[in-house]
C-alpha positions as CSV (number, residue, x, y, z in Angstrom):
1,X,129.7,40.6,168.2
2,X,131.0,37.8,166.3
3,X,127.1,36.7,165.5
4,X,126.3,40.3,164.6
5,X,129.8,40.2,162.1
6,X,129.0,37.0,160.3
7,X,125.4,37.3,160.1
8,X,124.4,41.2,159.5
9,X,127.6,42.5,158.4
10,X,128.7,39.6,156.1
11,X,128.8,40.9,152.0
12,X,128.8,37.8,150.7
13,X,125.2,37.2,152.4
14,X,124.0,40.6,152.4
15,X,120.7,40.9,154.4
16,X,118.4,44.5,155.8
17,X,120.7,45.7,158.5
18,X,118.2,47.8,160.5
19,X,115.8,44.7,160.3
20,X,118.4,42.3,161.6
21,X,119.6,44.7,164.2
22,X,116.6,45.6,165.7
23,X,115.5,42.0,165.9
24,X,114.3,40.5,169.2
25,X,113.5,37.0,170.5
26,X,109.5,36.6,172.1
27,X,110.6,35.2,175.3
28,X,107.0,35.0,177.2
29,X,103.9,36.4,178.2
30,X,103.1,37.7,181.6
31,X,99.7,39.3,181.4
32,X,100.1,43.2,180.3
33,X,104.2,42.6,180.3
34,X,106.1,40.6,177.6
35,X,109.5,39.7,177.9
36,X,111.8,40.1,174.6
37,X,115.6,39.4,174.5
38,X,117.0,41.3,171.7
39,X,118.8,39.3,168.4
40,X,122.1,40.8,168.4
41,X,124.2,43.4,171.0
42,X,123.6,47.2,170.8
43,X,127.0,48.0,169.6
44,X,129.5,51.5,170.2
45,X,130.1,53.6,167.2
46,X,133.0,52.9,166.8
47,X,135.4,50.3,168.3
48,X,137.7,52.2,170.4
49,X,134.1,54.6,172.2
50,X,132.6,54.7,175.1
51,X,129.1,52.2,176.2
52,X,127.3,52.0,173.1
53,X,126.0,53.8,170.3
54,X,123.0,55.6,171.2
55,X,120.4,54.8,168.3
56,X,120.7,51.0,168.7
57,X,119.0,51.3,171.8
58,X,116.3,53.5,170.3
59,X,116.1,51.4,167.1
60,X,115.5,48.1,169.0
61,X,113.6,49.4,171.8
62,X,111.6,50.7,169.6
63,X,111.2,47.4,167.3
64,X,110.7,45.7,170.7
65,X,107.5,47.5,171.5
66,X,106.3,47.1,168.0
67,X,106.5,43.3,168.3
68,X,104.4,43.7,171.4
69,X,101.8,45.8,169.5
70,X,100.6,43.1,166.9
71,X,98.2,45.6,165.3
72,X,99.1,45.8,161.4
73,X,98.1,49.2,160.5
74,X,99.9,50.7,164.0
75,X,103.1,52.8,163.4
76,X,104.9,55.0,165.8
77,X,104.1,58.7,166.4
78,X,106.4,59.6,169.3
79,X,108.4,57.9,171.7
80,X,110.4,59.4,174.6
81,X,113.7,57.3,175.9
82,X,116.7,57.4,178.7
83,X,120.1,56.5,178.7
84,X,120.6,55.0,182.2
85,X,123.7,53.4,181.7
86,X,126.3,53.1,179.4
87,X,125.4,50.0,177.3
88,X,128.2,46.9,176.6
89,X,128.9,44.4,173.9
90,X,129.4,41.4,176.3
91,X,125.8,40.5,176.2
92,X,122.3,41.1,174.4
93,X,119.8,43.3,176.1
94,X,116.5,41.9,177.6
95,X,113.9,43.9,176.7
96,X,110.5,44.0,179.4
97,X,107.9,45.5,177.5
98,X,104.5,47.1,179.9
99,X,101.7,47.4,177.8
100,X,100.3,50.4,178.6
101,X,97.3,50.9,177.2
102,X,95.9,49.8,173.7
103,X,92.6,51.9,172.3
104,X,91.0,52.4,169.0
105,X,93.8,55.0,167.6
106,X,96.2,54.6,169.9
107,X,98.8,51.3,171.5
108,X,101.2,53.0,174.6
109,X,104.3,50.6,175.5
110,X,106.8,51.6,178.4
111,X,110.4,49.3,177.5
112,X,113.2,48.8,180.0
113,X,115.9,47.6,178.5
114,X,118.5,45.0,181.1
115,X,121.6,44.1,180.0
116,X,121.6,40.2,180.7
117,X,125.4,39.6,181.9
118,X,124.8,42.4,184.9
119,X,120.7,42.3,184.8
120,X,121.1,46.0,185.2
121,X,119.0,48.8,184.1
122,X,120.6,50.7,181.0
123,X,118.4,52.3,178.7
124,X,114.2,53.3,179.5
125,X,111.7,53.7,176.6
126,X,108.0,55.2,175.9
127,X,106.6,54.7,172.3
128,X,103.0,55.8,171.1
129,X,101.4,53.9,168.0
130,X,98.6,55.4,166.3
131,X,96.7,53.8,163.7
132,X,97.5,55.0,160.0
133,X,100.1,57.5,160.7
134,X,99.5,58.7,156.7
135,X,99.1,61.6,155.6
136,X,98.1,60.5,152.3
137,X,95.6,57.8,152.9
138,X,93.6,59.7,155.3
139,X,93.8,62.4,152.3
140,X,92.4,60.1,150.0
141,X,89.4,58.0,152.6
142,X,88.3,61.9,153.0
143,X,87.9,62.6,148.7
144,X,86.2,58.5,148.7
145,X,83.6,59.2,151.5
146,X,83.2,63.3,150.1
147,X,82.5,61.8,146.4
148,X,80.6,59.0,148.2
149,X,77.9,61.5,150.4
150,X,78.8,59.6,153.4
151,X,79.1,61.4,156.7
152,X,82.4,62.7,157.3
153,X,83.6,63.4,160.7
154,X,86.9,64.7,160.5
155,X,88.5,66.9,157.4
156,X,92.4,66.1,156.9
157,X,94.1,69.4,157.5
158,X,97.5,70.4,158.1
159,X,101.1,72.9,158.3
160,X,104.7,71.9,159.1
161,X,107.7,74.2,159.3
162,X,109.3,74.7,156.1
163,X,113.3,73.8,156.1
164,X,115.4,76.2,156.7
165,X,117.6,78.4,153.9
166,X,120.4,75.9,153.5
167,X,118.5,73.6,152.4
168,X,117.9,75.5,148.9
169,X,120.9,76.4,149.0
170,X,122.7,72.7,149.2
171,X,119.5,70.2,148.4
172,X,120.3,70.0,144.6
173,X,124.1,69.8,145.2
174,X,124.3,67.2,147.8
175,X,127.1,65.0,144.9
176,X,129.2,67.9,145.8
177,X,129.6,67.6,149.5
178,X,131.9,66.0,151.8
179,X,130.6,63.0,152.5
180,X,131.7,60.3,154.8
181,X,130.6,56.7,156.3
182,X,130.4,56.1,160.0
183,X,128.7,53.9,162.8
184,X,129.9,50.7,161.6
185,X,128.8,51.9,158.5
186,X,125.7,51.9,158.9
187,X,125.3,55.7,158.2
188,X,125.9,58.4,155.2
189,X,126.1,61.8,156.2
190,X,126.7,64.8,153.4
191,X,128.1,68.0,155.2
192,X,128.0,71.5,154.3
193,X,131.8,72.8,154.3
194,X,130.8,75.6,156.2
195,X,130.5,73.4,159.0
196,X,134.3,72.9,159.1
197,X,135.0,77.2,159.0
198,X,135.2,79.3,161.5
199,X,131.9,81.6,161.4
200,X,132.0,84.9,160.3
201,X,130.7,87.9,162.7
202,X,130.1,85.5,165.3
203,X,128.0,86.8,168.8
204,X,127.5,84.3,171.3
205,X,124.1,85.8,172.0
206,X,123.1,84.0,168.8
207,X,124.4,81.1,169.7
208,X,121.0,79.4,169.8
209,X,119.2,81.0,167.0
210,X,122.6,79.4,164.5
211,X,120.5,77.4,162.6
212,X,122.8,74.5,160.9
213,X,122.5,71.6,157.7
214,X,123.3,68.1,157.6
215,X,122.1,65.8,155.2
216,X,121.7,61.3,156.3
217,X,120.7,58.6,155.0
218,X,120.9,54.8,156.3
219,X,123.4,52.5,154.3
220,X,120.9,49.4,154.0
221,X,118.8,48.2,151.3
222,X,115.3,47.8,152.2
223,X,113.9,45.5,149.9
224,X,116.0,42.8,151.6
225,X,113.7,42.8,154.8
226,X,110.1,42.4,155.0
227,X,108.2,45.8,155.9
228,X,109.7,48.6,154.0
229,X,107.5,51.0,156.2
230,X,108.8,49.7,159.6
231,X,112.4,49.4,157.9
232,X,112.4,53.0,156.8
233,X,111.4,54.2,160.6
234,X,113.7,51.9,162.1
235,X,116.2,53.7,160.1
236,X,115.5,56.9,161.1
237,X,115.2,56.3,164.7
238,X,118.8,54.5,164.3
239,X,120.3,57.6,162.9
240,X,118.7,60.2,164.4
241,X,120.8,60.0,167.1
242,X,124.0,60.4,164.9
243,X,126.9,63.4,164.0
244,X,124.6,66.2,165.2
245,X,125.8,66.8,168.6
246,X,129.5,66.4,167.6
247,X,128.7,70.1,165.5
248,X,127.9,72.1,168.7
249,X,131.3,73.6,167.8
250,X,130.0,75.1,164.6
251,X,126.9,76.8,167.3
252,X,129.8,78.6,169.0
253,X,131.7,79.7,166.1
254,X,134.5,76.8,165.9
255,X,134.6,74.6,162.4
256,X,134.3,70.8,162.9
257,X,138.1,69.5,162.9
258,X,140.6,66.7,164.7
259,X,140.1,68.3,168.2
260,X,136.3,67.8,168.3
261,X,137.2,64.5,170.1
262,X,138.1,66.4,172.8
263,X,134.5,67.2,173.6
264,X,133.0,65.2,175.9
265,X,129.5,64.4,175.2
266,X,126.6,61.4,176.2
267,X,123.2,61.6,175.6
268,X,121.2,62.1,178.9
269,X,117.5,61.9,176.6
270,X,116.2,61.4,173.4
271,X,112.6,62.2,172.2
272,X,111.3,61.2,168.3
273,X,108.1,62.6,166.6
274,X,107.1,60.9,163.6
275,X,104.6,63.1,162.0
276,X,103.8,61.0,158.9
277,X,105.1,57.3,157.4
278,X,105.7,58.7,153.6
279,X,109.6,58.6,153.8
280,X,112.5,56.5,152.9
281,X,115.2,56.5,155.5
282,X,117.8,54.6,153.4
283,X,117.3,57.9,150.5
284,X,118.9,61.5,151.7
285,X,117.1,63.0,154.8
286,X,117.8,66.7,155.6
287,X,118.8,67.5,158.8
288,X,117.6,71.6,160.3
289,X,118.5,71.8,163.7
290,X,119.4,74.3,166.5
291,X,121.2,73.7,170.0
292,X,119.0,76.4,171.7
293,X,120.7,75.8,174.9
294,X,124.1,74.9,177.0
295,X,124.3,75.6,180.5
296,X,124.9,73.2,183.7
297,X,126.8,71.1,181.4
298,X,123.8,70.3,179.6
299,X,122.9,70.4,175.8
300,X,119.4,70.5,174.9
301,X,118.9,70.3,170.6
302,X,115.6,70.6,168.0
303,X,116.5,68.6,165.1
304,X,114.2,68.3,162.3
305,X,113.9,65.4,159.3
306,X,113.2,66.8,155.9
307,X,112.8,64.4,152.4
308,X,114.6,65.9,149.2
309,X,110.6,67.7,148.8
310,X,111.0,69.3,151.5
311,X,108.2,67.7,153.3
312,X,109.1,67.7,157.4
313,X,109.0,63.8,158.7
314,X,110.3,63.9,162.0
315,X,111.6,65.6,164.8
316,X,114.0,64.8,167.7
317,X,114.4,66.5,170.9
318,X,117.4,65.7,172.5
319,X,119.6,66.7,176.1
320,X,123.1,66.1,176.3
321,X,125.6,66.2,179.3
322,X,128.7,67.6,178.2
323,X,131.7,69.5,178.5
324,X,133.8,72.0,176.7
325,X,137.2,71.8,176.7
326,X,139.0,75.5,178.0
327,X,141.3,75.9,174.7
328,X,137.5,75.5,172.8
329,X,135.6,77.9,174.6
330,X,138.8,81.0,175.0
331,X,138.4,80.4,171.3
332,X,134.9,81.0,171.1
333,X,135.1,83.9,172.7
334,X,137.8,85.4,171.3
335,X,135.7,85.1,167.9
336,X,132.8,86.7,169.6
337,X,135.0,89.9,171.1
338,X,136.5,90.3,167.9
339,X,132.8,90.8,166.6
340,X,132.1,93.2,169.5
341,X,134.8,95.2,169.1
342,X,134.2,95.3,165.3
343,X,130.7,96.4,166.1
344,X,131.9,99.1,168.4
345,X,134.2,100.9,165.4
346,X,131.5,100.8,163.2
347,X,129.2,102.5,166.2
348,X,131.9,104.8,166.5
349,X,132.3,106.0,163.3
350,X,128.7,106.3,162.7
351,X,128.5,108.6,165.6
352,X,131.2,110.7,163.9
């Protein structure tokens, strides 16, 4: 930690944080498998949490299988991960990276990460790479060959899910949010103060329809690395495992407050869908997203990545294993009777 302090975190030498985080060390070659040992330690949040934050795995894992891909015009279009273990500052991760497959379009990579004090198992990884995952270039090789007469084979066509309604509501006053640092400071988050009021009307029945706003953006500066493009999904990846889950509160009515360290939560899974390159993860992202589900003490999430345009860039899939506290939930549903019983005057009167 003392490495990752003086050489990432130091002001006076200020470098690209996601770059130098993600970093790993080639260690060999061993036919389809290479052997990586990351840079620096995956770190915790914050210094008094559990294991370790959850997007530093992703965000070197991820980096990790890049390194292995060596094809220049690769990016990442999904990649599907496990937390296995909780993770620990008191060594660097060892990264063994299978090479699944490598085609025309498409490079597959399976990661375990080890942590190298224990040599134990913490953290698993899939990532897919797909050649020229760009929207606007394969736009603009279509109008060259159309313009040209050459044969074309496949016409660029597409639809994404529009954000939902707070973002016009919020998107042009972002200034005027409460906004707070976290993660070592390695994160900006921009909340909606709804999120910390109790909801209004609330019926637990529409519990997983409530859909919810956050804006994010990384605290790093780019053009002190080397690959803005890789940077800028490094970035994402990092904190698209951040805040989110903390606001299953707001789902069931509660506001975000003090007490919402009293919910336990770890992430069991975490899936990412990059579905285009033309972002900027150290500018505002917005944040839609749903917990469509809590049962067996399990949290399953859609969260989807927006730019300030409104274009959709991502989207994470995530399960959680977690548990309510009992003073949480007989508030919930005391919020969700008084609704019902509200609902029943107003049945009653109509019937008069």
């Amino acid at each position: 930690m003392d490495k990752l302090k003086k050489e990432v975190y130091n002001e006076d030498n200020p470098v690209a944080k996601m770059e130098a985080k993600a970093s790993v060390r080639f260690i060999r070659d061993e036919g389809n498998k290479v052997i990586y040992e990351g840079v620096y330690p995956v770190e915790p949040f914050r210094e008094d949490a559990r294991g370790t934050y959850g997007g530093d795995f992703i965000t070197q894992g991820l980096n990790a299988c890049w390194e292995s891909v060596g094809r220049g015009t690769f990016q990442p279009h999904s990649l599907h991960s496990y937390f296995v273990k909780p993770g620990s500052v008191e060594s660097n991760l060892r990264w063994e990276i299978l090479k699944i497959s490598d085609s025309r379009n498409f490079s597959n990579r399976l990661a375990l990460a080890y942590q190298i004090h224990t040599n134990q198992l913490v953290f698993t990884l899939q990532a897919s790479f797909t050649k020229e995952n760009d929207l606007n270039k394969k736009e603009e090789d279509y109008l060259k060959l159309l313009s040209s007469g050459g044969e074309i084979k496949a016409i660029p066509f597409h639809f994404k899910r529009s954000p939902n309604k707070r973002f016009f509501k919020y998107k042009d006053q972002i200034d005027d949010l409460m906004y707070f640092e976290h993660t070592n400071n390695n994160i900006a988050h921009a909340v909606p103060l709804e999120i910390f009021q109790y909801t209004k009307n609330f019926n637990m029945k529409d519990a997983g329809n409530e859909e919810l706003a956050l804006f994010v953006k990384v605290l790093d500066d780019y053009s002190l690395g080397k690959d803005q493009t890789r940077q800028s999904f490094l970035g994402l990846a990092f904190e698209s495992d951040a805040l989110w889950l903390a606001t299953l509160v707001k789902a069931i009515g509660l506001p975000l407050g003090a007490d919402d360290k009293d919910f336990f939560r770890v992430s069991l899974d975490h899936s990412l869908y990059f579905h285009d390159l033309n972002f900027d993860s150290s500018k505002w992202l917005y944040l839609d997203y749903r917990f469509l589900s809590m049962g067996n003490n399990r949290i399953l999430a859609v969260v989807n990545f927006y730019t300030l345009e409104g274009k959709a860039i991502a989207t994470a899939v995530q399960e959680a294993y977690g548990f309510l506290p009992k003073q949480m939930i007989e508030r919930s549903r005391k919020l969700h009777e008084k609704y019902n019983s509200a609902r029943n005057e107003v049945t009653e009167s109509a019937k008069l």
